[in-house]
N, C-alpha and C positions, 0 to 999 in steps of 0.2 A: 504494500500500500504506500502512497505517497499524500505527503499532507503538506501543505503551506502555512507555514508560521507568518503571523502578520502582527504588528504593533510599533509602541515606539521603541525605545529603546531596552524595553526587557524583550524584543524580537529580534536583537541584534547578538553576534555569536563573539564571546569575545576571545579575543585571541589565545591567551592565558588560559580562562578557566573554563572555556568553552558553554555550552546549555544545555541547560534541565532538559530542554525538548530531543536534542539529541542523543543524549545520553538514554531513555524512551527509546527513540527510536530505535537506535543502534541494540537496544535488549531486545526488540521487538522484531527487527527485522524488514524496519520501515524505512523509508526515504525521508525527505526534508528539502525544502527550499524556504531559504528566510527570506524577509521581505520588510527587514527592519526601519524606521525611519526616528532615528534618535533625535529626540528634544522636539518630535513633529505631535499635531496634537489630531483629536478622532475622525475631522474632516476628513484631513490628508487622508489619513490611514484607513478610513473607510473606502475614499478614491482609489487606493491599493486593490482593495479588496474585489469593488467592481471591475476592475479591470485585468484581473487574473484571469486565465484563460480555466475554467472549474472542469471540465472537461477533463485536466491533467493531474485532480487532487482528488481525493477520496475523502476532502474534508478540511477547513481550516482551522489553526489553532490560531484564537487569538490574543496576544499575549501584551496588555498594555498596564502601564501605570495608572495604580488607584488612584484617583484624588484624593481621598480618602483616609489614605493611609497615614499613621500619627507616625512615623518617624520623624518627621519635622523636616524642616530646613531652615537656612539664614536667610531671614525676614528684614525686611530695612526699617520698619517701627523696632523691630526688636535688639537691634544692635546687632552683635554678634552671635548672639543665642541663639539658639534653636528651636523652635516652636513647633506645633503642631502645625501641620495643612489643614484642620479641621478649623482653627484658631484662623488663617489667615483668611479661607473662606468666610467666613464670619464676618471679621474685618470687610471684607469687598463689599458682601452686601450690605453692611451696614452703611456704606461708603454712599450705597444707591440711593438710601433714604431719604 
């Protein structure tokens, strides 16, 4: 079977430590073609998606960052600290009101 990985950059293979999805595959007996577009956000990567020829996949995996996700990052209200992504959404939309 072959599957197309698609996302932002958790669909990209990195050179080091290679991915999750291949490491799957390769137990499995499956193929892979990535289709990563790192720091691109669901538009792009949906555009990806439509234009994959499906024909040649038995299925996409699709592999993208949560928003969601509380590991945080460096926030510019917040100095150098680290916040949550739940925290800066928050932020935004309060930004709207």
């Amino acid at each position: 079977m072959r599957y197309a990985v698609v996302g932002d950059s958790y669909a990209v293979v990195d050179p080091e430590h290679g991915h999750w999805a291949q490491y799957w595959a390769d137990n499995n007996n499956h193929k892979l073609d990535f289709y990563g577009l790192e720091g691109s956000n669901l538009v792009n990567i949906a555009q990806v998606v439509e234009r994959l020829d499906h024909t040649l996949y038995d299925g996409v995996i699709f592999h993208y960052t949560s928003p969601l996700r509380a590991e945080g990052a460096v926030y510019p209200k917040a100095g150098n600290n680290k916040i949550p992504v739940v925290v800066q959404m928050v932020d935004v939309y309060r930004d709207w009101e």
